[in-house]
N, C-alpha and C positions, 0 to 999 in steps of 0.2 A: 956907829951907823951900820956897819958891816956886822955886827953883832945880834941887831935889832933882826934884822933880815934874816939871819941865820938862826933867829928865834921864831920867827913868823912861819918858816919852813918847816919848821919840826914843829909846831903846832897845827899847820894845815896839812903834813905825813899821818898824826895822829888825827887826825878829825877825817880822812879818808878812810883808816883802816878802821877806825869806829865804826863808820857808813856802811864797810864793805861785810865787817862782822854782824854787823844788825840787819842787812840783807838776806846776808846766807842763812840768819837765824829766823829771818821770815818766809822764805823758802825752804827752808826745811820742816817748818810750821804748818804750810799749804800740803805738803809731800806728804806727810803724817797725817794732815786731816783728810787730803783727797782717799789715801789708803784706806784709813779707818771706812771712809762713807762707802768706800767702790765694796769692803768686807762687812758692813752689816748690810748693807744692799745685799747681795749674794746669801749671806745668813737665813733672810728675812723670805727673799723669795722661793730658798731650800725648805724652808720652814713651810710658807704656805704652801708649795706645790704635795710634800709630805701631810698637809691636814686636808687638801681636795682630795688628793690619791685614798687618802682613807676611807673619805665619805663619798668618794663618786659609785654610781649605782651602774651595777654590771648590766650592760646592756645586748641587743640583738639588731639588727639590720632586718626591715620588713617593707611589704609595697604601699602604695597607698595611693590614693586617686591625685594626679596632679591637676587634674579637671572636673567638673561638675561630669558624668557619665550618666545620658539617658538609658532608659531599659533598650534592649536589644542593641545596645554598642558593643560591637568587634573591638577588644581591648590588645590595644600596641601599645609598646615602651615608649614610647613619646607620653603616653597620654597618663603613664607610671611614674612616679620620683620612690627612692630608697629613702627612710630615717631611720634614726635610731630610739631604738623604743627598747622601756623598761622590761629586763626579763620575769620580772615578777610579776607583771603585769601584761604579758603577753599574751594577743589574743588567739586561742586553739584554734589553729590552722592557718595562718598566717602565712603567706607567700613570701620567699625571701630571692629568687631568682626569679628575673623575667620571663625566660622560656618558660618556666613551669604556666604562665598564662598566656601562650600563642594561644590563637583559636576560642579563647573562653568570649564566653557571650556573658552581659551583665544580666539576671533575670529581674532586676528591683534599679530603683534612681537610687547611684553611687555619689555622694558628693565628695567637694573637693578635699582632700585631707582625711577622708576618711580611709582604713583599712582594707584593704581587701583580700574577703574570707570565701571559702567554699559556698556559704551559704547563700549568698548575691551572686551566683554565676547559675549559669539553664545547667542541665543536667546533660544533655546535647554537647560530647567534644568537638564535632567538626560542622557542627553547622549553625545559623545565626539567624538575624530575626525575629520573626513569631514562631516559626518552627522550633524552635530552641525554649522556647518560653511555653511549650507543654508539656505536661509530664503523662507517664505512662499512660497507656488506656484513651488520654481522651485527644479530643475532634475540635478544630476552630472552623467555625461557620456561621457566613456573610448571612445578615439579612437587611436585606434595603428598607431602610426608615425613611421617615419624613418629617413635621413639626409635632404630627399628633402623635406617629406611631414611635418616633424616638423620646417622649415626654417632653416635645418646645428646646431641645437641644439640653437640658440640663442631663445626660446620662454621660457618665465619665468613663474612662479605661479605670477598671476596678469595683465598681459599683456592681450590686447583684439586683437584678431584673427575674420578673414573672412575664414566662409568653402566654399571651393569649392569644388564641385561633378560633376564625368567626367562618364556619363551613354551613354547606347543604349536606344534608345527610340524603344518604339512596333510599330509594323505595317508594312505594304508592304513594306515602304520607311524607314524602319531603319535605322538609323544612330548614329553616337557618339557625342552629345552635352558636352559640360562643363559650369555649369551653376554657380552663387552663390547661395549658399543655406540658407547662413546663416549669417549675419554679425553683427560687434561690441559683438560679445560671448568673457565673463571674462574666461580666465585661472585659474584655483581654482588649479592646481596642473600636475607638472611633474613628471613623474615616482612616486615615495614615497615625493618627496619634495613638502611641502604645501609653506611652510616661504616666501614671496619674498623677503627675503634680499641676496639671490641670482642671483638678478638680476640686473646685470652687463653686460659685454661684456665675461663674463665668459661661456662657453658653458657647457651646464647640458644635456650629454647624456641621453637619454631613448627611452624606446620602447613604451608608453602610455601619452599621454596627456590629461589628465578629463579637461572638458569643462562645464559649467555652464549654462543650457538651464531649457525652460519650457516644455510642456509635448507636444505639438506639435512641438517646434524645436526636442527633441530628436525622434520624429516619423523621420524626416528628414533626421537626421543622422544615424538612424537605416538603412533608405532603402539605403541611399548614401554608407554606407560601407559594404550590403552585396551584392550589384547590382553594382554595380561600385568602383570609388577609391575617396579618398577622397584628399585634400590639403586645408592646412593652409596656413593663405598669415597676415601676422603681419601689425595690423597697428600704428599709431603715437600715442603716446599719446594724441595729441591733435584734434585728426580726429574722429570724434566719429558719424559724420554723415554721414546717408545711401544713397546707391547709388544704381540706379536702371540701372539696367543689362538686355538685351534682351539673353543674352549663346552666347555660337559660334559654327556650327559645321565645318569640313575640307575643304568644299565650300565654306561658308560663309567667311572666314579669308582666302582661297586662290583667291576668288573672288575682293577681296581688292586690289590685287596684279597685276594679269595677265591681260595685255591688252585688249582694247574692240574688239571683234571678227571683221574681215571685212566681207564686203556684200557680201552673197553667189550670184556670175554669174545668171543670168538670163537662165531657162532651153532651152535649144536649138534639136529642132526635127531633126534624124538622117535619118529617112524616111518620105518622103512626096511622096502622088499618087503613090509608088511601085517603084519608080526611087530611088535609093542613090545621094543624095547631099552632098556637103560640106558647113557649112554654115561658112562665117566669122563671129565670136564675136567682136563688136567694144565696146570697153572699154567706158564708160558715160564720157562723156566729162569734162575736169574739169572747175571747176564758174572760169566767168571770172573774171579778178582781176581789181580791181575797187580801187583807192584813194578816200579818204577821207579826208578833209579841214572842220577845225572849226574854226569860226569866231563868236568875241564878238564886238558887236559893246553898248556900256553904259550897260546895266544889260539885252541888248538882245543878247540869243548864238542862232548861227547857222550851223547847219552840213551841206556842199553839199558833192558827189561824181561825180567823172569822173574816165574818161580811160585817162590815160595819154599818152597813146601811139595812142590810137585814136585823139588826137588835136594836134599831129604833124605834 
């Protein structure tokens, strides 16, 4: 009995160390696999970081609108974000520091993401607006419109106009001419609105439309709108050539119209030698009426005429 027992114990000694050898050999299993995986991991992401680094494209830091920017916005760093952009692809002139754009004015609608280059800003460093938005030489100046004289409100910031001016001229023989005075002038602005992204088939009331002239057109306009009236006449976009105008005045354009006067009667004397007479007026006789026959004979023409009623 005490045999048995003593058999049973060194059979359940060895069925432990079995258990204990077959653990350590499954943990040593895991140890070896977790290694293996934590070192092609690492392998792997050596690897791909080595084939981006190859193929990433060398780059530059540049500005770029973080807002939609109407024309004559005073551009601040708030309204800036930096990215990174292709250097092979970089746009000539490219802003890469904020301060380099204190005080710039946008001259064009910047949108949101787009770049911003030399060529969208006024030429103007220190000042903004409209001001900023003319270049050398020339003059903005207001003329007061209304539904006719602004074309029914379809004239946009950007569109080019013809003025016309409807004056008295001086002298014995005054009269009302309407002349062009002025043509292919840019629209810089309606009312307060500079942006032409207003322009549509949208109608933009106002009572002012600035016009973009040089210092003799606006003498032009000066006298046309305190001496007479003025009108805008809109042209094509694609019409940009001038056209030379003689005016018109009430004569001249009804002249075009009213038939040619007939011949005044021949004067006729009511007294002759102290005697009253009656004279007869005999109306001028009318030409006689003549046919006319053309005749080709090989590459010679010939015209005769007759009385057809005379060879009867």
């Amino acid at each position: 009995m005490r045999e048995r027992a003593d058999l049973n114990s060194a059979l359940n000694k060895a069925a432990d160390r079995k258990t204990l050898r077959s653990g350590s050999r499954a943990i040593l299993f895991f140890v070896v696999a977790l290694i293996a995986a934590v070192g092609t991991a690492l392998l792997l992401t050596r690897y791909m970081e080595a084939r981006t680094a190859a193929a990433r494209v060398p780059t530059e830091t540049v500005l770029v609108a973080d807002m939609d920017l109407p024309i004559g916005t005073e551009l601040r760093p708030e309204q800036l974000r930096a990215v990174a952009w292709p250097v092979s692809s970089l746009p000539v002139g490219a802003f890469k520091d904020p301060k380099q754009l204190e005080g710039k004015v946008a001259a064009v609608r910047v949108y949101k993401g787009e770049v911003i280059l030399p060529s969208k800003l006024a030429g103007a460093e220190n000042n903004n607006g409209l001001s900023a938005l003319l270049p050398a030489g020339m003059r903005a100046v207001a003329v007061r419109v209304d539904d006719v004289v602004g074309v029914a409100g379809f004239v946009h910031p950007g569109d080019l106009v013809d003025v016309i001016a409807t004056l008295r001229t001086e002298g014995s023989n005054a009269t009302v001419v309407s002349k062009v005075i002025l043509q292919n002038i840019k629209v810089i602005a309606v009312g307060k609105e500079l942006d032409s992204r207003t322009k549509s088939d949208k109608v933009v009331p106002a009572t002012v439309a600035t016009l973009m002239v040089d210092a003799e057109q606006s003498e032009r306009l000066a006298l046309g709108a305190s001496q007479g009236k003025l009108l805008l006449t809109l042209r094509g976009t694609a019409d940009v050539e001038d056209v030379t105008t003689r005016g018109v005045t009430a004569n001249s354009m009804l002249a075009r119209d009213l038939p040619a006067p007939a011949p005044a009667p021949a004067a006729v004397p009511l007294h002759a030698r102290g005697r009253t007479r009656v004279v007869k007026v005999i109306p001028p006789a009318e030409p006689e009426k003549r046919d006319v026959v053309e005749i080709m004979r090989g590459d010679v023409f010939e015209r005769r005429t007759f009385n057809k009623e005379a060879t009867r």
